[in-house]
C-alpha positions in Angstrom: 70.7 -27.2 175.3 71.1 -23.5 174.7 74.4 -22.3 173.0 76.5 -19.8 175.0 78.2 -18.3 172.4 80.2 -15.9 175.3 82.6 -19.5 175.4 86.0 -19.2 173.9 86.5 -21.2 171.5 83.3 -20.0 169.7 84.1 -16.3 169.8 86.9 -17.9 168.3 85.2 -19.9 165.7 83.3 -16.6 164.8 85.7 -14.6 164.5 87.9 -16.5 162.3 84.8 -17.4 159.9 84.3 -13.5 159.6 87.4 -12.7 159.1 87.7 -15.7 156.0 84.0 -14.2 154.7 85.5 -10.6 154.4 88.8 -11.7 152.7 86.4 -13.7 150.3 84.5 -10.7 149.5 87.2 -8.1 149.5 86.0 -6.2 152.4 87.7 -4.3 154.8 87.1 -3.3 158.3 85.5 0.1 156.9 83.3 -2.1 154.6 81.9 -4.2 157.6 81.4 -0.9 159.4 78.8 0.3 156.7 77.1 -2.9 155.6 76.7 -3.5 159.3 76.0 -0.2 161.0 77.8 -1.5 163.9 80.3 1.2 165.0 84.5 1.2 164.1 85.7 0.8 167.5 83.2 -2.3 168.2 84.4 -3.7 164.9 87.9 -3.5 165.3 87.7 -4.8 169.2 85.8 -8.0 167.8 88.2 -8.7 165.1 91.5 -8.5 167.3 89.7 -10.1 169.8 89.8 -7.8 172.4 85.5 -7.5 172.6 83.2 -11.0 172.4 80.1 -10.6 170.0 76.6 -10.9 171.0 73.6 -12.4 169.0 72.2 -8.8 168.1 75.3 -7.7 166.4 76.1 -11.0 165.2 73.1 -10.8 163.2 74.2 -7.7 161.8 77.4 -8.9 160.9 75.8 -12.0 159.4 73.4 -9.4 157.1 76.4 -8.1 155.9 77.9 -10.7 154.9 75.6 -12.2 152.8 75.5 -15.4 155.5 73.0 -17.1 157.9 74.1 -16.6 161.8 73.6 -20.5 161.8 76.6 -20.4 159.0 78.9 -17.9 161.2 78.7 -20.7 164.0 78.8 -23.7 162.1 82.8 -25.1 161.3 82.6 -27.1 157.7 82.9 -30.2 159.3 79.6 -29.1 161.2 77.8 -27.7 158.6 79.1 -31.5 156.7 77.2 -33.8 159.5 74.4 -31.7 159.2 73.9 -32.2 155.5 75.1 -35.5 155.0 71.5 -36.2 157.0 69.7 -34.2 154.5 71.7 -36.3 151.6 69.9 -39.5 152.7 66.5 -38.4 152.2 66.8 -36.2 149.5 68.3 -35.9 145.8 71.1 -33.9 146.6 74.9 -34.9 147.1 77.4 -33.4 150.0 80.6 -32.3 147.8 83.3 -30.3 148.8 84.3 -26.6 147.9 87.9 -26.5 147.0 90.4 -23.7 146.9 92.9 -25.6 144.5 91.8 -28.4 141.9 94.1 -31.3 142.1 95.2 -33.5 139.0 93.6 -36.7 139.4 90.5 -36.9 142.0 89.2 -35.4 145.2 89.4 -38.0 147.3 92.8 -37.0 148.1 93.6 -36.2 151.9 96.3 -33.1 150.3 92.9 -31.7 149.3 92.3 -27.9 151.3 88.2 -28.5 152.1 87.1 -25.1 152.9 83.4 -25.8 153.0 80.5 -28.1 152.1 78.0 -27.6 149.6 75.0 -29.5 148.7 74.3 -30.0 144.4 71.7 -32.5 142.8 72.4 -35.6 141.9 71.3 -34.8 138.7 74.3 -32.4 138.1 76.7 -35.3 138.4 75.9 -37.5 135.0 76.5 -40.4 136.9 80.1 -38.9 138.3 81.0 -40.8 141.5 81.1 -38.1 144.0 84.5 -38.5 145.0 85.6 -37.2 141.8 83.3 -33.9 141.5 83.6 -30.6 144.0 82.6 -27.2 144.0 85.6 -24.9 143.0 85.7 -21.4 144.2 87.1 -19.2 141.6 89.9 -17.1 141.7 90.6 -15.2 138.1 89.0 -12.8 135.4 89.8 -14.8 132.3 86.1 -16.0 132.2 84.5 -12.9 133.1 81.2 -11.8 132.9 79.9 -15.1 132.1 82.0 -16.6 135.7 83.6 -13.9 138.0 85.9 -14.3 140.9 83.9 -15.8 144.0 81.6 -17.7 141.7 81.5 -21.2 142.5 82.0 -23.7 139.7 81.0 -27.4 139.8 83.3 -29.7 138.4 84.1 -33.1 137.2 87.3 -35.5 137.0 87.5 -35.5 133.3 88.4 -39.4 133.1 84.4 -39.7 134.0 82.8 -37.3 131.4 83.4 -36.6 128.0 85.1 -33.3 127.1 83.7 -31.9 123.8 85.1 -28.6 121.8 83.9 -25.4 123.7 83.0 -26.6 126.7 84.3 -25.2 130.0 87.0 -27.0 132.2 89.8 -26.6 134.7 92.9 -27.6 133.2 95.8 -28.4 135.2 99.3 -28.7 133.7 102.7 -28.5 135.6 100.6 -27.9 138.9 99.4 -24.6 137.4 95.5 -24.5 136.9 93.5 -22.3 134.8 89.4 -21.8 133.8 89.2 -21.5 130.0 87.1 -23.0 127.2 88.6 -26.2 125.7 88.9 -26.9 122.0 91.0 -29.9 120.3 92.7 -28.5 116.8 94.5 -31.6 116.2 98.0 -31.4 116.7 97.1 -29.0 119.6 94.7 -28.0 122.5 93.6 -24.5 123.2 92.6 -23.1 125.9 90.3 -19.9 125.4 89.4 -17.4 127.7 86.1 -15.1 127.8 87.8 -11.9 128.6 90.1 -12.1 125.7 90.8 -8.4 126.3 93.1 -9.3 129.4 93.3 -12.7 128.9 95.4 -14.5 126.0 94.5 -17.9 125.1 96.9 -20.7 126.1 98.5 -23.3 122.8 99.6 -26.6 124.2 101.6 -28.5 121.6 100.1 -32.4 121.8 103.7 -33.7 122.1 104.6 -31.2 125.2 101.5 -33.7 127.1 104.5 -36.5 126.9 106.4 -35.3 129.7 103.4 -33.1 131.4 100.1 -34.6 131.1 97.2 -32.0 131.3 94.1 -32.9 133.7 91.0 -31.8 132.6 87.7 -31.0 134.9 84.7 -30.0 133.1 82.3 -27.6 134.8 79.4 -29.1 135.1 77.3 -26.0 136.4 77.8 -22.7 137.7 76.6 -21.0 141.3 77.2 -17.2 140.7 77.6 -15.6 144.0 76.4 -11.7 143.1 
């Protein structure tokens, strides 16, 4: 069957994945206007819903964004199904991309699951799935080696071992942070790349007592340029 995409609730469904693409990539209307070459007016009426988009400018909009027009009309749950077929016949595994990185696991259901991305098996080392994600990150302190809108795959550290200098999300009072980790004994410090903005973090060992510190280790980087 052919999909009318002139029905509601997938204008809808568009125009709320656009909108989540361009706050992702720090564009504004005026941005979408150039990449796109659609006009301001046309723009603007699409994403305040007063004008439905058609597959010619939708293919625009999807150019500009860096996306597939199968991706602009696919929800994550969607795009999930689709690849969870894909998972049985192939070495890759379905994982989740996460906004925040909880302190234990990712099987929780307080979990925000913005999208689905395939990684190989191989990746893992063994790591049940349930306890790996892709995290999109947010901050500069690793920058250039990972920027903001990179995605970072990641482990629950109670399945990998955690040597000095490798890279982890640490979470500690509910706060979480990207940094290199290194174990001097009586404490753990957590060092940034981009030192110049960035200071490294001290954790005094006998602070863990009454907040324990959860450690993810990246297991690989996808750099979104």
């Amino acid at each position: 069957m052919e999909l009318d995409i002139n029905r509601r609730e997938i204008q809808d469904k568009i125009r709320e994945k656009v909108k989540a693409l361009m706050q992702e990539r720090g564009l504004k209307q005026k941005d979408l206007v150039e990449k796109s070459g659609l006009s301001q007016v046309f723009i603007s009426y699409f994403l305040t819903g007063k004008r439905n988009i058609g597959f010619n400018a939708l293919e625009k909009i999807a150019q500009a964004l860096g996306v597939s027009v199968a991706e602009l009309l696919s929800s994550p749950e969607e795009k999930r199904s689709k690849l969870e077929e894909v998972e049985e016949i192939t070495d890759v595994v379905l994982l989740p991309v996460v906004a925040d990185v909880p302190a234990g696991g990712f099987e929780s259901g307080d979990v925000e699951i913005e999208d689905y991305l395939p990684a190989p098996k191989s990746m893992l080392a063994g790591v049940p799935k349930e306890f790996a994600a892709w995290w999109k990150v947010s901050g500069t302190s690793m920058s250039p080696e990972i920027n903001p809108g990179d995605l970072v795959l990641v482990a629950y550290g109670g399945f990998v071992d955690i040597k000095n200098g490798d890279r982890v999300i640490a979470v500690i009072n509910g706060e979480r942070t990207l940094k290199r980790f290194y174990d001097k004994g009586e404490y753990i410090i957590l060092q940034p790349v981009n030192d110049k903005d960035h200071e490294p973090i001290i954790i005094k060992k006998d602070q863990l007592k009454e907040s324990p510190i959860y450690l993810y280790k990246v297991l690989g980087v996808f750099k979104r340029y």
